[in-house]
N, C-alpha and C positions, 0 to 999 in steps of 0.2 A: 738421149736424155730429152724431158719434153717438160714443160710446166701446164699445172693446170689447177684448180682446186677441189677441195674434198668431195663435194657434193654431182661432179662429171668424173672424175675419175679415181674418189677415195676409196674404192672396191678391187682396183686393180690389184694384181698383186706383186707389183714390181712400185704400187704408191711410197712415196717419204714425204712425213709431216717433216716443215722447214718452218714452225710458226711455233709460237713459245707452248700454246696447249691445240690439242684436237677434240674434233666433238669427241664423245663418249662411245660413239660409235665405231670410231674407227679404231681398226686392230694390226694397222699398218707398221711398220717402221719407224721409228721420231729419228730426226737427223737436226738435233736443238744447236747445235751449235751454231746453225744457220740461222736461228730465231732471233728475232727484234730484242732489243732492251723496254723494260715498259714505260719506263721515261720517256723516251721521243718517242715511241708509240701512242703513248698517251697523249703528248702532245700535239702529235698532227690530229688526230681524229679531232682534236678541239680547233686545232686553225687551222688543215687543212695543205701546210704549208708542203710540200714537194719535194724542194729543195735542200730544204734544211734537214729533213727525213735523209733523205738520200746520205746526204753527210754524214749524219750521227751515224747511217748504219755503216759505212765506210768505216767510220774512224771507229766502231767501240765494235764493231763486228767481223767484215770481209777483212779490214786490214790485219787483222791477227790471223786469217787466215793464209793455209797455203792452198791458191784454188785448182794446181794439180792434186793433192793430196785429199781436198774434200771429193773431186771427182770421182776418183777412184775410190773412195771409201761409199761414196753414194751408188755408183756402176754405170755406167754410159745407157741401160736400159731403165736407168729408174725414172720415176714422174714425180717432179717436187711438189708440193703441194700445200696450197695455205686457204684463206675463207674466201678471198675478194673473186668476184666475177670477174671472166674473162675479158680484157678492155679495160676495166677499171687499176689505178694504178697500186702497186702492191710488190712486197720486198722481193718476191719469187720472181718475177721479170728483172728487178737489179743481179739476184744472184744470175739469173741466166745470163746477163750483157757482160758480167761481172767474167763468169766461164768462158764465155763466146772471146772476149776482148784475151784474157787471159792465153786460151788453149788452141785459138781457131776451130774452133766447134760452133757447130749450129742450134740453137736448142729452142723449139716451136714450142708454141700456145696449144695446147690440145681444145 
């Protein structure tokens, strides 16, 4: 499994959207249950805050999850995928530390 966003590797065909909508162009997988709430989404784009993002998506997302169960539903070859450039911070690097900490797996930035 690897993270990356739409625009380097939305063409793949092993791509999963992880983000509430995809462009229009992409004809990939959705795997929404991974996707932000728009409340705290909304709210960091306005303050920017890291932190508290993090949280919200804990408590009102990953914690209802089971992150063997989303694994395996995803496949160890898939590439999650959401808008933010590589480096910049964004929920697809949580779920991955999220996996990584969970599974002891490794799951790179493409």
């Amino acid at each position: 499994m690897k993270t990356s966003n739409y625009y380097i590797s939305g063409r793949e065909s092993n791509a999963v959207s992880i983000a509430a909508k995809a462009p229009d162009w992409f004809k990939g997988r959705q795997y929404k249950k991974l996707a932000p709430k728009y409340h705290f989404f909304k709210k960091y784009k306005l303050d920017g805050d890291e932190e508290s993002y993090t949280r919200q998506y804990y408590k009102e997302v990953l914690d209802k999850l089971d992150p063997k169960e989303a694994f395996e539903e995803l496949g160890e070859d898939a590439t999650l995928l959401c808008w933010e450039k590589p480096g910049n911070f964004c929920h697809r690097r949580i779920v991955a530390e999220w996996l990584e900490k969970a599974l002891g797996v490794t799951i790179e930035e493409a």
